[in-house]
ZAPA-74569 format. One line per 3 residues: number of its first residue (from 1); for each residue x, y, z of N, C-alpha, C. Coordinates in Angstrom, 3 decimals, decimal comma. Layout:
<panus>
NUM = X Y Z X Y Z X Y Z ~ ...
</panus>
This chain:
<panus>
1 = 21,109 11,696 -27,761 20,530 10,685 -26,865 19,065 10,455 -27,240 ~ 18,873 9,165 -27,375 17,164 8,765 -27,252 16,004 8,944 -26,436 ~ 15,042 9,256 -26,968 13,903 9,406 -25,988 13,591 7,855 -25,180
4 = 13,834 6,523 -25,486 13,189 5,148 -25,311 13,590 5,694 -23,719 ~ 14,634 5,705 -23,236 14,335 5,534 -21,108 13,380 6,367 -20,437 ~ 12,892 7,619 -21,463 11,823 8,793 -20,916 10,649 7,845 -21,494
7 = 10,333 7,105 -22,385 9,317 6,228 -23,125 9,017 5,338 -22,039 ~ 10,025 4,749 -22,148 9,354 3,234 -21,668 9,254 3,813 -20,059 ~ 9,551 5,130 -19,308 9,153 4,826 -18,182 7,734 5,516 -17,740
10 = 7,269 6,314 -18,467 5,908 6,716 -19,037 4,897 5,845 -19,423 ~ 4,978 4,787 -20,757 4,275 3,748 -20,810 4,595 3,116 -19,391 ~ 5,284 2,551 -18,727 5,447 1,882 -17,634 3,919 2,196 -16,344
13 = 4,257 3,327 -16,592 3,251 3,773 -15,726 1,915 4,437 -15,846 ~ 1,934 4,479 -17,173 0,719 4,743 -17,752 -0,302 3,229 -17,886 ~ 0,495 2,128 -17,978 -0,096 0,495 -17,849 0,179 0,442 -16,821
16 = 0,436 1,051 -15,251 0,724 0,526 -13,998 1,050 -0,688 -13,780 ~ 2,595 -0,718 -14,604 3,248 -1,861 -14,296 4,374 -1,293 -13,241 ~ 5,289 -1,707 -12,011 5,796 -1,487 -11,458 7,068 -1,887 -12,637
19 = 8,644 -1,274 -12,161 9,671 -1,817 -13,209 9,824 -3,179 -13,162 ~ 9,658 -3,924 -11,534 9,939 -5,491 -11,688 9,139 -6,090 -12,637 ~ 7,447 -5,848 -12,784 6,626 -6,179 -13,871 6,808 -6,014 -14,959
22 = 7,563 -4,992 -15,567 7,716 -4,372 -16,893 9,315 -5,110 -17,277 ~ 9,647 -5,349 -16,040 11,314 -6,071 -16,526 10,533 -7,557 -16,359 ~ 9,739 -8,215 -16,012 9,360 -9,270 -16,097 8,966 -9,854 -17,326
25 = 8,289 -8,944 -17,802 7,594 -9,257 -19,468 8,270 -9,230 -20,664 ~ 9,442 -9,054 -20,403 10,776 -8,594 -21,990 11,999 -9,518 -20,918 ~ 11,820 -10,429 -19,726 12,911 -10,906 -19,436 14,041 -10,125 -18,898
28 = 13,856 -9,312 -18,551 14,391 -8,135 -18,001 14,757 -8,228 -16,181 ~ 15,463 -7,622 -15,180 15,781 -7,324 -14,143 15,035 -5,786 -13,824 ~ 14,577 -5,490 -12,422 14,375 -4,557 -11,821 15,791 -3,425 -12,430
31 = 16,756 -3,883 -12,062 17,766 -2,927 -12,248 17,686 -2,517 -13,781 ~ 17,701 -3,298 -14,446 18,178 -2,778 -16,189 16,628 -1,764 -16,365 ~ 15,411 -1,758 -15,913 14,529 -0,962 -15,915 14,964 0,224 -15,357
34 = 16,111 0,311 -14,453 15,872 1,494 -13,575 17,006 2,497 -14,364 ~ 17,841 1,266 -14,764 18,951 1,837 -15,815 18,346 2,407 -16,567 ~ 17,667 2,117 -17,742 17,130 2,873 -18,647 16,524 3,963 -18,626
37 = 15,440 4,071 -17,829 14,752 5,534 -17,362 15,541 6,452 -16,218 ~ 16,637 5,946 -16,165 17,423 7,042 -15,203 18,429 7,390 -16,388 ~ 18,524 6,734 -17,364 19,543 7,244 -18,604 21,120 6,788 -18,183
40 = 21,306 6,048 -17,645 22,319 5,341 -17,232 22,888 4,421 -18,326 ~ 21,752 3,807 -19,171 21,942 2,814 -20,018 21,086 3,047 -20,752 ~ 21,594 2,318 -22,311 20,069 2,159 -23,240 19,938 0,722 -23,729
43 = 19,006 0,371 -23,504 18,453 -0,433 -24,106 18,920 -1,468 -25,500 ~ 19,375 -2,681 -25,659 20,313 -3,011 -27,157 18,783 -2,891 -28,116 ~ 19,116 -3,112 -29,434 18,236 -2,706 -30,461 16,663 -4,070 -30,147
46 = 17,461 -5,034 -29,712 16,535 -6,061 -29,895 15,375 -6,077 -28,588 ~ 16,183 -5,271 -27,631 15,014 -5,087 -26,439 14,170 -4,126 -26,524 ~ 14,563 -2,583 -28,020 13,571 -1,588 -28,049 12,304 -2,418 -29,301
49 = 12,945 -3,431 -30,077 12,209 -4,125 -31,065 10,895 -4,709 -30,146 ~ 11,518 -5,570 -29,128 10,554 -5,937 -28,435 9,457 -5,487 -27,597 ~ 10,023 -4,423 -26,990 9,046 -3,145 -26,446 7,963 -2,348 -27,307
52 = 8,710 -2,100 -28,550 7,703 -1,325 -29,787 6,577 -2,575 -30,253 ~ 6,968 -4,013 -30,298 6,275 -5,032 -30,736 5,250 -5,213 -29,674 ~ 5,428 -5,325 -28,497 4,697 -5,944 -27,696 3,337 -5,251 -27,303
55 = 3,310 -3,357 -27,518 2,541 -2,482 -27,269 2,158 -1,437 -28,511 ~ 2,499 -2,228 -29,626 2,055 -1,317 -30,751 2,795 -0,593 -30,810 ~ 3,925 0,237 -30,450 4,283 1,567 -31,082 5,198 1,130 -32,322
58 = 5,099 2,046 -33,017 5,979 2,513 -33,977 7,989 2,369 -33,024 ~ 9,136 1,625 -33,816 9,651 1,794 -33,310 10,567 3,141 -33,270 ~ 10,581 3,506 -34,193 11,285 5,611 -34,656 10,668 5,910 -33,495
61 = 8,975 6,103 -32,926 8,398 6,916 -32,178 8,726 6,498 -30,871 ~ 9,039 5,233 -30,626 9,506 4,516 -28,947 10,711 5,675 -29,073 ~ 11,638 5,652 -30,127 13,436 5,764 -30,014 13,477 7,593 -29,749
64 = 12,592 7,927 -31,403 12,808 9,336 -30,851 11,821 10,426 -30,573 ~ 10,542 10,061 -30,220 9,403 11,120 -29,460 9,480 11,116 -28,434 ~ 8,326 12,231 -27,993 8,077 11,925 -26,548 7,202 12,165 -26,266
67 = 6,560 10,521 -26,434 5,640 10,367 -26,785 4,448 10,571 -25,215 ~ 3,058 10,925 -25,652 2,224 11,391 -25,186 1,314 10,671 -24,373 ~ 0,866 10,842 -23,115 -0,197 10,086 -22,307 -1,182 9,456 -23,106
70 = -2,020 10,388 -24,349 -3,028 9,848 -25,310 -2,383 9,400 -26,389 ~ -1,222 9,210 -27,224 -0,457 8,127 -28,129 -0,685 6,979 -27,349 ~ -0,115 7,132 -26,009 0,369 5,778 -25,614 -1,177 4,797 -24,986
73 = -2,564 5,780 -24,823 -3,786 5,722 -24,450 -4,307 4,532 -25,783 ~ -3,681 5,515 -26,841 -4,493 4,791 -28,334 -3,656 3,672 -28,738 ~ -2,378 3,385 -28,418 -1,660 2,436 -29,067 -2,478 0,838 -28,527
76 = -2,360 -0,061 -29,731 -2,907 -1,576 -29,154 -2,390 -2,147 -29,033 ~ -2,201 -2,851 -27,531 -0,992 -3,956 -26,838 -1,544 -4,544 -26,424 ~ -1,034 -5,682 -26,229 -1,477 -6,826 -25,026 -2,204 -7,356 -23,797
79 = -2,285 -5,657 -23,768 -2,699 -5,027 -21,839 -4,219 -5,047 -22,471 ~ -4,856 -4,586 -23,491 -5,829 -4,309 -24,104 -6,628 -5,197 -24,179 ~ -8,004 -5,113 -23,407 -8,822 -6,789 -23,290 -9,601 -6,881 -24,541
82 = -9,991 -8,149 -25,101 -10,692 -8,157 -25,972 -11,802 -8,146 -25,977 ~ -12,598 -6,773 -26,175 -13,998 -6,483 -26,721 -14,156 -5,916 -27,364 ~ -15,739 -5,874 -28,155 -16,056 -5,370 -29,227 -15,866 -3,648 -29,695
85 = -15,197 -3,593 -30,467 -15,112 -1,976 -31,137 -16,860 -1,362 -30,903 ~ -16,294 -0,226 -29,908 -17,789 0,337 -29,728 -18,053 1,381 -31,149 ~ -19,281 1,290 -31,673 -19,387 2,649 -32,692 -19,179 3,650 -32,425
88 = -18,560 4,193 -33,389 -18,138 5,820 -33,371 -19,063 6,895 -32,781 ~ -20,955 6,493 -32,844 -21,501 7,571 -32,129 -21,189 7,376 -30,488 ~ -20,717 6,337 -30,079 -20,779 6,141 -28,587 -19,777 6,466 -28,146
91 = -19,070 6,900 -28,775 -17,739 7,584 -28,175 -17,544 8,857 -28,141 ~ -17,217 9,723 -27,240 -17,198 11,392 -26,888 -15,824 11,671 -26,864 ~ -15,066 12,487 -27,802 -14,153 13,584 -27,621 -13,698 14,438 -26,601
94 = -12,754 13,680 -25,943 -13,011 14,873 -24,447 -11,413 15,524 -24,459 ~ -11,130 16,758 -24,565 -9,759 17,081 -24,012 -9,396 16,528 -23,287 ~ -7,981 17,132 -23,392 -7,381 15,861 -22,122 -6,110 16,879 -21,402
97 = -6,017 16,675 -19,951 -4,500 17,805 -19,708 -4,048 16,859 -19,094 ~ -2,616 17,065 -19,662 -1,892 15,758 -19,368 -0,750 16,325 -18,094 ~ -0,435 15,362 -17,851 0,599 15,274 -16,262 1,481 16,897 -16,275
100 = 2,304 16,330 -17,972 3,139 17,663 -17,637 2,212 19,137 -18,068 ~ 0,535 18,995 -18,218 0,639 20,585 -17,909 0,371 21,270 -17,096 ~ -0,133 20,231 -15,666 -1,000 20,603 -14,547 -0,429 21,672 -13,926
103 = 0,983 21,928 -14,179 1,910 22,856 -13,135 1,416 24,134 -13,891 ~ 0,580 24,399 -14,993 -0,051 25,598 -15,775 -0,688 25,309 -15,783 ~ -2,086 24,507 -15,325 -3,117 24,372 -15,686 -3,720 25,442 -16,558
106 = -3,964 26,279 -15,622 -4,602 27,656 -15,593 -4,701 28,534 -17,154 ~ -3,659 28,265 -17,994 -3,064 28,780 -19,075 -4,362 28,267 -20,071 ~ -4,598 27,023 -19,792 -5,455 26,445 -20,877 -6,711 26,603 -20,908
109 = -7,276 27,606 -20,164 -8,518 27,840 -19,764 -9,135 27,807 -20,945 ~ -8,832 28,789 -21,595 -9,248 29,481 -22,846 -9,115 28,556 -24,455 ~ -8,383 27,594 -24,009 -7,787 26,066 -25,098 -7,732 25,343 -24,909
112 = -9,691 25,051 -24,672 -9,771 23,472 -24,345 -9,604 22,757 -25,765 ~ -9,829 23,647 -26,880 -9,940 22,859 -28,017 -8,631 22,501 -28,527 ~ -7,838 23,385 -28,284 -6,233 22,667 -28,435 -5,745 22,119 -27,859
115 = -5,783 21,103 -26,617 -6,039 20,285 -25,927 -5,690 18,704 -26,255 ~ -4,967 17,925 -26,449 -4,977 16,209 -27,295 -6,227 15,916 -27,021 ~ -6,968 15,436 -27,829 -8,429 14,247 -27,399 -7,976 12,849 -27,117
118 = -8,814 12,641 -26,487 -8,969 11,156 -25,998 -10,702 10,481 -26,562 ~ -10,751 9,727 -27,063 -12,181 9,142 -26,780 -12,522 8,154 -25,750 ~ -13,609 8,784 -25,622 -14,320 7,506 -24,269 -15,835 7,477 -24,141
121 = -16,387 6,461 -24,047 -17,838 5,843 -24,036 -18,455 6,861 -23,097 ~ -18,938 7,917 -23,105 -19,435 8,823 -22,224 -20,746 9,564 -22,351 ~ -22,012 9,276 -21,579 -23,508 9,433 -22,338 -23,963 10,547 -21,098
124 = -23,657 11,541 -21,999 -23,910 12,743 -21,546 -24,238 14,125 -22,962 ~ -25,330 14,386 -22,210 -25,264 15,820 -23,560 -24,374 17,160 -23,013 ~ -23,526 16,991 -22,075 -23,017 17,795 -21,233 -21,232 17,600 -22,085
127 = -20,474 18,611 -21,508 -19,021 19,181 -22,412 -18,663 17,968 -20,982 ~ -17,104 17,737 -21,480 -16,576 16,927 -20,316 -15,087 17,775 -20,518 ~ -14,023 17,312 -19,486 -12,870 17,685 -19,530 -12,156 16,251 -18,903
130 = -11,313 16,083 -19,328 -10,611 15,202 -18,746 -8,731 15,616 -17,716 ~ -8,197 14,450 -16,840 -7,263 15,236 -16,405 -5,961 13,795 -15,910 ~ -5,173 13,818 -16,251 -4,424 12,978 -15,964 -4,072 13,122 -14,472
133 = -4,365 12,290 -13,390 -3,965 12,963 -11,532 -2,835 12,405 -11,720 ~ -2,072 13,532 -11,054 -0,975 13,416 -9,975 -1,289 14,250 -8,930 ~ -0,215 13,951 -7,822 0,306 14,991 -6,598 0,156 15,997 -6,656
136 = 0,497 16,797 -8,256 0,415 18,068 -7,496 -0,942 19,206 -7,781 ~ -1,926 18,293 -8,037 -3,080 18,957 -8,038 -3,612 19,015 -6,345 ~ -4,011 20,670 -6,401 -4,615 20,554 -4,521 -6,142 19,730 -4,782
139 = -5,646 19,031 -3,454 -6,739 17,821 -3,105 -7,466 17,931 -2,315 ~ -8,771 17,671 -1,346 -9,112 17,655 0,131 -8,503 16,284 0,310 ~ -8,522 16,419 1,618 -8,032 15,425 2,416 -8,389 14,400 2,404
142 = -10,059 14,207 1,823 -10,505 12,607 1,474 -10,273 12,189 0,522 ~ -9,653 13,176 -0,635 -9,910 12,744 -1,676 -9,230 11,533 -2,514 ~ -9,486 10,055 -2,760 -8,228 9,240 -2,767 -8,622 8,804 -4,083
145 = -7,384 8,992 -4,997 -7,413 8,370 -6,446 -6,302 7,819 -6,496 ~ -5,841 6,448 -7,248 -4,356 6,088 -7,709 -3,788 7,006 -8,869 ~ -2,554 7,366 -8,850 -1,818 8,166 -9,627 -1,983 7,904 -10,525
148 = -2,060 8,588 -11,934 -1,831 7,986 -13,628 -3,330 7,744 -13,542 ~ -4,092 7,574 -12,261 -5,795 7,478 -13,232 -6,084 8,801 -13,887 ~ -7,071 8,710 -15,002 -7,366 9,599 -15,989 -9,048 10,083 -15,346
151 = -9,395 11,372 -14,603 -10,341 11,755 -14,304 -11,593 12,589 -15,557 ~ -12,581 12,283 -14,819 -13,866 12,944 -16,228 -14,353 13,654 -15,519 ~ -14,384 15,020 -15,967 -15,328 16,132 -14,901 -16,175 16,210 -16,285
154 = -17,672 16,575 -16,128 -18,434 17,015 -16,714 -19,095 18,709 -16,230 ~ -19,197 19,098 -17,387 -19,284 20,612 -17,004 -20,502 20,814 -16,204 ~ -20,830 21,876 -15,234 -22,002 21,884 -14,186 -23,457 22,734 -14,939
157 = -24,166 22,236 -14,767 -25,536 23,485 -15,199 -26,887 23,446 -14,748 ~ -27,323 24,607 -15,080 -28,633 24,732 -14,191 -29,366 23,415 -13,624 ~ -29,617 22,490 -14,503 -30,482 21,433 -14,253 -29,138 20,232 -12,877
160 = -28,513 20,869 -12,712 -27,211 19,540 -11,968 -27,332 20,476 -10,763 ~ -27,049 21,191 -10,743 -27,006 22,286 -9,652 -27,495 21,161 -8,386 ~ -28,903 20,989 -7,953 -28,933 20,127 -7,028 -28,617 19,044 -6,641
163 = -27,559 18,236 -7,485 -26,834 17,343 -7,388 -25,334 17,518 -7,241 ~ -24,724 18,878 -6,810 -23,439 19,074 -6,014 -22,969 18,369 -4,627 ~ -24,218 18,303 -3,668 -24,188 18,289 -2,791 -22,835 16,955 -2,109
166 = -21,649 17,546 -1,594 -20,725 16,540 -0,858 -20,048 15,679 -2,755 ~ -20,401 16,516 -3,572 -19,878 15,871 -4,822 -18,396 16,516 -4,950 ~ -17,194 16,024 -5,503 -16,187 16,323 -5,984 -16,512 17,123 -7,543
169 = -15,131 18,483 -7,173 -15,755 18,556 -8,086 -14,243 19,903 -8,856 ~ -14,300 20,678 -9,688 -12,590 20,888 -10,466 -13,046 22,205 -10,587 ~ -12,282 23,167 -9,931 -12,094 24,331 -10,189 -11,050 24,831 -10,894
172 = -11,683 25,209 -12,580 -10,335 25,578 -13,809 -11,096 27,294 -14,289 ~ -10,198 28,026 -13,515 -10,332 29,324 -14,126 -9,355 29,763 -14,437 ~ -9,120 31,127 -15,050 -7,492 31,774 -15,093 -6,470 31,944 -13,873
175 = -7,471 31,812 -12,574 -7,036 31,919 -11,595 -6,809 31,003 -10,251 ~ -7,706 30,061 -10,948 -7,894 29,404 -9,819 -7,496 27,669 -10,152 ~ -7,113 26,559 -9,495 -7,210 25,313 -10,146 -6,824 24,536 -9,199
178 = -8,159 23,949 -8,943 -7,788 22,820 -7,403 -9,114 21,450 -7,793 ~ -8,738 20,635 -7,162 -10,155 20,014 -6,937 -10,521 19,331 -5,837 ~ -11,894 20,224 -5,190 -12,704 20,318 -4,391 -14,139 19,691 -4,070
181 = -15,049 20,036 -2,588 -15,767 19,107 -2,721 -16,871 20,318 -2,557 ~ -18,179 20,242 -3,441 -19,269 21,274 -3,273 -20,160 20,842 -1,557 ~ -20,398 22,322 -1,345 -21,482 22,201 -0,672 -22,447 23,474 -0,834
184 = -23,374 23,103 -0,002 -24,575 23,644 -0,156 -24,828 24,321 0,668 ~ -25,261 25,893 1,045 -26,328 26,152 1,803 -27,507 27,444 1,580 ~ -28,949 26,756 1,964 -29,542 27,653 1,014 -29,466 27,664 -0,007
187 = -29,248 28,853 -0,753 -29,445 28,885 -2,070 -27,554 29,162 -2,929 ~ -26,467 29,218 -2,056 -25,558 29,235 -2,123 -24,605 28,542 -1,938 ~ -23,716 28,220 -3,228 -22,702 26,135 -3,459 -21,275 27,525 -3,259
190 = -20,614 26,390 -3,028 -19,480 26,593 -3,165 -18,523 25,220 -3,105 ~ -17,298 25,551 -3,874 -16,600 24,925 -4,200 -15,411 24,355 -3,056 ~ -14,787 23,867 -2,074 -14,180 23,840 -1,112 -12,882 22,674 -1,097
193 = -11,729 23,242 -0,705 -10,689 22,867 -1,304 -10,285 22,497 0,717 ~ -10,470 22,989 1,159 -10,174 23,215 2,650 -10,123 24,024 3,817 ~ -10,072 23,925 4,882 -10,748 25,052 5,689 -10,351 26,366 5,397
196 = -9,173 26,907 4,447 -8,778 28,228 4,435 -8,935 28,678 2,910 ~ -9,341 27,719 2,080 -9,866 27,939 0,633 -11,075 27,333 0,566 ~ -11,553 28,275 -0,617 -12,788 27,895 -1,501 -13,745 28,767 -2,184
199 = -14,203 28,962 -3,237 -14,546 29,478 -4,305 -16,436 29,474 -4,411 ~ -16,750 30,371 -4,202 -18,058 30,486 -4,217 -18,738 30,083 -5,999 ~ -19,695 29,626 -5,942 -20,341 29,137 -7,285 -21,150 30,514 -7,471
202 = -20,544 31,020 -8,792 -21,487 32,213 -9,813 -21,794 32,124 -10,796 ~ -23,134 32,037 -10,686 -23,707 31,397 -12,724 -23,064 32,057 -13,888 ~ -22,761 33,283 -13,409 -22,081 33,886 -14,542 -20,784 33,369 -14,591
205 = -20,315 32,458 -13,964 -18,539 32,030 -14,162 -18,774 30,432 -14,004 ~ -20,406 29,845 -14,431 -20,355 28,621 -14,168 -19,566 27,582 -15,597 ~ -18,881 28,280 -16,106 -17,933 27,559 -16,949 -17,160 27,008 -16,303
208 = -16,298 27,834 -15,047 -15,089 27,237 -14,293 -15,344 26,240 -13,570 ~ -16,626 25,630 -13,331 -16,930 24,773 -12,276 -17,361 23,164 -13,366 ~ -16,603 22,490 -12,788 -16,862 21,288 -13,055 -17,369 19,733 -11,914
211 = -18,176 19,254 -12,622 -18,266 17,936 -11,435 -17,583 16,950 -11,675 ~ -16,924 15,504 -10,590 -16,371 14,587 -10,944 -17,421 13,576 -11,730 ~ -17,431 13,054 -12,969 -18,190 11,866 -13,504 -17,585 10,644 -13,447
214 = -16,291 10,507 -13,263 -15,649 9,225 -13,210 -14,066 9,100 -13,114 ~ -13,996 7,958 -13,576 -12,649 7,791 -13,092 -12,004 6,426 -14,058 ~ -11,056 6,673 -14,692 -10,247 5,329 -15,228 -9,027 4,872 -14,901
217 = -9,192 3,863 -14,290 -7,459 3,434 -13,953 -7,537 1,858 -13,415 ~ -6,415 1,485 -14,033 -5,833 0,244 -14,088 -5,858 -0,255 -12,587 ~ -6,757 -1,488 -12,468 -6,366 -2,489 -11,442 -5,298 -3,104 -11,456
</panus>
């Protein structure tokens, strides 16, 4: 069996197209979308031609990978607005943890460098991490992002320290992995996930602490 119904429903939602949208653009029905990514049906040759054409992929890699949040990040389609290629110094290397590893986050503590990169326009002399959201990262209760956006924590340090305050912000240790909102008191931050968790800030473990810098996702 082919990877294309696990493909196309990944790209689907990685371009936050709903299936009626994505069956709209190849002439397609809501249903024959739902067919495909439920594996019910596949796709005839001329509708995976058109799918691989319309978004850049390779068609072997639509049919048989599986394929990746950052493949499908770098591929050039249609969705892609036209502006100028930024230079290579303006672009930052940031790991990236993608959907399916959040349920281990924790594992990768130690391998950020093995990690997929992503590039992104990011002007900071500071390390960044990046994180694909879903559900099942613990959230506070305010915290509201659309699904499939791609988050930028930048790593925390001495000179940021007073700029935690009510900031979001990613707790990645061996043990720990939520994201929370800092507060302050005195001379003591902590990290706060909700009234019965939260993680005190220790310079000596200020690797694990990250702040939110941004956010990318499709209108």
């Amino acid at each position: 069996m082919s990877n294309v119904g696990n493909n196309i429903k990944k790209l689907r939602k990685v371009k936050g197209l709903s299936q009626q949208a994505f069956g709209d653009v190849f002439n397609l029905t809501r249903g024959n979308i739902s067919s495909y990514e439920e594996m019910r049906a596949e796709p005839k040759i001329e509708i995976v031609l058109k799918i691989a054409n319309y978004f850049g992929i390779p068609v072997q890699h639509l049919i048989e990978k599986n394929l990746s949040v950052n493949e499908i990040l770098n591929f050039n389609d249609y969705f892609q607005p036209d502006i100028p290629t930024l230079g290579a110094k303006r672009l930052s290397q940031v790991p990236l943890l993608e959907r399916d590893m959040l349920l281990d986050a924790c594992t990768y503590v130690s391998k950020l460098n093995e990690l997929p990169m992503i590039e992104f326009p990011l002007q900071s002399r500071n390390h960044f991490i990046a994180m694909e959201y879903t559900d099942v990262i613990p959230v506070p209760s305010d915290f509201v992002v659309t699904p499939q956006s791609i988050l930028f924590f930048e790593e925390v340090d001495i000179e940021s320290l007073h700029t935690l305050e009510d900031a979001f912000g990613l707790c990645l240790s061996a043990d720990e992995f939520f994201i929370g909102k800092y507060t302050m008191a005195e001379r003591e931050i902590s990290l706060v996930l909700n009234a019965w968790k939260k993680v005190d800030f220790v310079l000596a473990e200020k690797g694990n602490f990250w702040k939110l810098y941004g956010k990318f996702e499709r209108i």
